[in-house]
BAZAKOL-974151 format. One record per residue (C-alpha): residue number from 1; z, y, x. Coordinates in steps of 0.5 Angstrom, whole numbers, plus 500, padded with zeros to 3 digits. Layout:
<rs>
NUM,Z,Y,X
...
</rs>
This chain:
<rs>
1,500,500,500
2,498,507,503
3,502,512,500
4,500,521,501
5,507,525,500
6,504,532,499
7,509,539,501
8,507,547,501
9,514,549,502
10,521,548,503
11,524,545,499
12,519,541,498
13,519,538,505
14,527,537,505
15,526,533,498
16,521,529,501
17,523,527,507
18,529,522,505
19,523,520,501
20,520,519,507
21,524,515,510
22,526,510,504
23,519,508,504
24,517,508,512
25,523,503,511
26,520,499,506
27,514,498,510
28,510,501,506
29,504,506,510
30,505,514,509
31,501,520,511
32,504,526,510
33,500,531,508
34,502,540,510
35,499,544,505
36,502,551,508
37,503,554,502
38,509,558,505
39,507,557,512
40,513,558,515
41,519,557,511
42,514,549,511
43,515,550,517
44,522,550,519
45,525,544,515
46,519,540,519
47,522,540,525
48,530,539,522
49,527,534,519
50,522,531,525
51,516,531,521
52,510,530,523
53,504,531,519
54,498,527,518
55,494,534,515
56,494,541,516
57,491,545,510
58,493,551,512
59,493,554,506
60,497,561,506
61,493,567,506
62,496,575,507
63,496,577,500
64,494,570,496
65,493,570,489
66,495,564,485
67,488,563,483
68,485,563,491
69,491,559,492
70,490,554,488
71,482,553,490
72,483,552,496
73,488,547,495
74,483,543,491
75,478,544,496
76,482,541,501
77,487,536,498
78,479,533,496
79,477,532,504
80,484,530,504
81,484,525,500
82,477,522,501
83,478,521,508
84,485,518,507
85,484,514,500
86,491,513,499
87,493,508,493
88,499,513,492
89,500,520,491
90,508,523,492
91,508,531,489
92,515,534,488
93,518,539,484
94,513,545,481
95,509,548,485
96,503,550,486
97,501,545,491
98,505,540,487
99,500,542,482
100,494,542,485
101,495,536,489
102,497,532,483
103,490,534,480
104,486,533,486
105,488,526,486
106,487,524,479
107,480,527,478
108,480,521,483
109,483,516,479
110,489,516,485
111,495,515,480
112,501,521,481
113,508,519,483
114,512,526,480
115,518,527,484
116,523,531,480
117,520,531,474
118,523,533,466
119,525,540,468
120,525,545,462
121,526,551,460
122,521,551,455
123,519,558,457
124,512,559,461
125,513,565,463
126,521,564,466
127,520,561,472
128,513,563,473
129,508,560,475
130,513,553,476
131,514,552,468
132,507,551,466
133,506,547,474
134,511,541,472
135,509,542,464
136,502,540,466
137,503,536,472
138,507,531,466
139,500,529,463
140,497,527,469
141,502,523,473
142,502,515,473
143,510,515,475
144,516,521,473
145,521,521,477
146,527,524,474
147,533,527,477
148,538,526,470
149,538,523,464
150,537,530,461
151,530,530,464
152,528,525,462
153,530,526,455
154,526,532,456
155,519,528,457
156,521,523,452
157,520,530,448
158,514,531,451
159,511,524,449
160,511,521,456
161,512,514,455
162,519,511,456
163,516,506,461
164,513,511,466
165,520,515,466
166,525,513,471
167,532,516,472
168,533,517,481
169,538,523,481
170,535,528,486
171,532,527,493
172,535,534,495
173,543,529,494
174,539,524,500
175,537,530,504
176,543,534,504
177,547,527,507
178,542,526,512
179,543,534,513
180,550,533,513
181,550,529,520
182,543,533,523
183,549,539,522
184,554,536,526
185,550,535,531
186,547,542,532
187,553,546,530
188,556,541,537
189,550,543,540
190,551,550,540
191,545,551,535
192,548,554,529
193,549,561,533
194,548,565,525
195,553,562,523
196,558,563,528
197,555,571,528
198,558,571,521
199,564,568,521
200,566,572,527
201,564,579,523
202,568,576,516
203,574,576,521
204,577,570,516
205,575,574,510
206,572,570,505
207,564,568,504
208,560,571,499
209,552,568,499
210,547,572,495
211,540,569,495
212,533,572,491
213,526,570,491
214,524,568,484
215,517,571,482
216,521,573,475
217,526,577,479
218,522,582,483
219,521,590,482
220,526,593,478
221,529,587,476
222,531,585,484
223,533,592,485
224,538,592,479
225,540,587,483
226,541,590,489
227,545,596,486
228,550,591,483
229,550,588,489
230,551,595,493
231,558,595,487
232,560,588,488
233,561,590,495
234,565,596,495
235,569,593,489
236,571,586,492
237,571,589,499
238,577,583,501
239,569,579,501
240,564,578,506
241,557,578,503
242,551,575,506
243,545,576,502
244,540,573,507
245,533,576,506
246,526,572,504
247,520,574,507
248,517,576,502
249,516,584,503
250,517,584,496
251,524,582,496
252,525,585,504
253,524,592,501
254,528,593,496
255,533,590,499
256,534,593,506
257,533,601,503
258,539,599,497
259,543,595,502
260,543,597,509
261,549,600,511
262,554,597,507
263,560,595,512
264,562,587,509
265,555,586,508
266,550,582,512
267,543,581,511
268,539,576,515
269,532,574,515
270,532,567,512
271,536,561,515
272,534,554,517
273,536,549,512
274,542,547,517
275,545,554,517
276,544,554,508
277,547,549,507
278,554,551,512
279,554,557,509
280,554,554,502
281,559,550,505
282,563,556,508
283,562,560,501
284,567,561,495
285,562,564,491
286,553,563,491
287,550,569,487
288,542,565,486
289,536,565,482
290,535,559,487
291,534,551,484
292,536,548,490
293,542,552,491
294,544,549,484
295,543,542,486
296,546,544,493
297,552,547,491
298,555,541,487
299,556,538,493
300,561,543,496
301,564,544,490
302,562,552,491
303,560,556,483
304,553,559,483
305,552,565,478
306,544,564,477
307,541,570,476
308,536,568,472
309,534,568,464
310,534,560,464
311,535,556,468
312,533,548,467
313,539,545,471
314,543,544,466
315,548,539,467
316,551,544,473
317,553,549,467
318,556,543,462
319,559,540,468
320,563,547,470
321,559,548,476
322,554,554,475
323,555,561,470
324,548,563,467
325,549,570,467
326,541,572,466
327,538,578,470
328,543,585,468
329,547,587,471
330,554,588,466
331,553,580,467
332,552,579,473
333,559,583,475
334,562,580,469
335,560,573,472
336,563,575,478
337,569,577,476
338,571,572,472
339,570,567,477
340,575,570,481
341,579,572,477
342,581,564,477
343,581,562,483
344,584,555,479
345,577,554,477
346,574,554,483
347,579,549,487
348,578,545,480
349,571,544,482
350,572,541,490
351,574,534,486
352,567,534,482
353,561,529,482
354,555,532,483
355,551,531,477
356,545,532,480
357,545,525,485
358,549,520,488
359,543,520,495
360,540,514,492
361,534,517,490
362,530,516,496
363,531,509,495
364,530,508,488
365,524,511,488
366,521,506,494
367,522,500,490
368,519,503,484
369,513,504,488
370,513,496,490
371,514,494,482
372,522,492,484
373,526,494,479
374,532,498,481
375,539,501,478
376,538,508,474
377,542,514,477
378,546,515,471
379,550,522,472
</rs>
């Protein structure tokens, strides 16, 4: 069995590369295929990963449209494909190269493995263009690769057939264990220099991460963000912010013009994947519109404030992880003040199990592949 694992940005290289491994185990023959959506950020969890790939698309351009994104990802997932022929196509989660390599491939007749598939919010233009991404890809993949039971309720909704559904919990729990020892090693090693910078200039103040990226949050949305940022700072001074910056010049813009010079605040250009998951560590508080901090947090028993209109990872917010304040800033500050307020809370949530896996995905997902049934994730 020859089997194509397709990843354009980060998340989709640390979600994939446990899936990587779980497969190389069974014996089964991999190519890994790099589109370059996000080029650099791709790049960075390549290397802390230790993966190599098999093909380069290089599709990220200055100024890309979606629409110029998507051809030349069609364009080249097709040469991909042709020269390779796999007998499977992995795609994972709900972007753009998850999409349009998941449609290459069946316009081939090649069946499509969708890994964290059944994410809903049940609007198409929150997150954009994510929801109509994953929304699509449901009608075209062979096999669906939930992370809950709540997702895959959400595709028996839809009408995919309970027999292509299949429970594993979420690849990001597999990646994070994996993480978890590469981290020691590096902090041992002297790698993590950030973090050190961080913890030093807190002077053994409490943590506070901040993260912003999401399409539906740029303009004057993110910089309602950034002022309430600016107030929360000067409000709750006894924390030390971190808000490291994506490079989107959208994003780095507002955010250094709004927040620069702010004494308990420091922006950072983005973090490698090592450093992220020390500081979620290290944090009493996550301010995100960021899914994979969703998922992550958990883990450490940190809260998140989801600065998002929806968000389709409810089983943190039923579980007592995550507030869903949406994008104002009244709700944003009134989120924040409430969890600090109970610190109770917070301490409740360092014995919780996080919803969203228990780190064998991976591996169910390589069993699924071969035929062999496997245990569900039930969460």
């Amino acid at each position: 069995m020859k089997v194509m694992l397709v990843m354009g940005t980060r998340p989709e290289a640390i979600k994939l590369a446990p899936v990587i491994d779980a497969l190389k185990a069974a014996s089964i023959q991999t190519t890994i295929c790099a589109t370059g959506q996000h080029r650099e950020m791709l790049d960075q969890a390549l290397q802390i990963f230790a993966i190599e790939p098999d093909v380069s698309l290089s599709a990220m351009q200055t100024g890309q449209t979606l629409n110029s994104l998507a051809a030349r990802l069609l364009t080249g997932m097709d040469i991909a494909l042709d020269r390779h022929r796999p007998d499977w196509v992995l795609v994972q989660g709900d972007t753009t190269t998850a999409f349009c390599s998941g449609l290459a491939a069946f316009h081939r007749g090649i069946p499509v493995g969708h890994v964290e598939a059944g994410l809903r919010t049940g609007d198409l233009s929150n997150p954009f263009p994510e929801e109509a991404n994953r929304s699509l890809l449901a009608r075209i993949a062979t096999l669906h690769f939930t992370p809950t039971q709540k997702n895959r309720q959400a595709l028996l909704a839809e009408g995919i057939p309970a027999t292509a559904i299949h429970v594993t919990g979420n690849t990001v729990v597999d990646a994070m264990q994996k993480a978890h020892t590469l981290a020691n090693v590096a902090q041992t090693a002297g790698r993590l220099p950030i973090l050190e910078t961080i913890l030093k200039a807190a002077q053994d103040r409490s943590l506070a991460l901040v993260t912003c990226h999401r399409r539906e949050n740029l303009g004057s949305v993110l910089e309602n963000i950034c002022h309430t940022l600016k107030r929360l700072c000067e409000r709750h001074a006894d924390l030390y912010w971190v808000f490291p910056v994506h490079l989107n010049p959208n994003v780095q813009k507002p955010a250094k013009s709004i927040l620069a010079g702010i004494p308990n605040l420091c922006l950072l250009d983005p973090v490698d994947y090592l450093t992220s998951l020390a500081l979620i560590a290290r944090a009493s508080l996550i301010l995100s519109d960021s899914g994979g901090i969703q998922e992550e947090a958990p883990a450490f028993g940190v809260p998140v404030i989801v600065m998002r209109k929806h968000t389709e990872r409810q089983e943190g917010i039923a579980a007592g992880f995550a507030t869903l304040a949406g994008q104002t800033p009244e709700n944003i500050e009134a989120a924040v003040d409430e969890w600090l307020s109970h610190p109770e809370r917070r301490k409740k949530l360092k014995n919780s199990a996080n919803p969203y896996g228990d780190g064998r995905a991976a591996q169910r997902i390589a069993a699924l592949l071969q035929g062999r049934t496997t245990g569900e994730f039930i969460g």
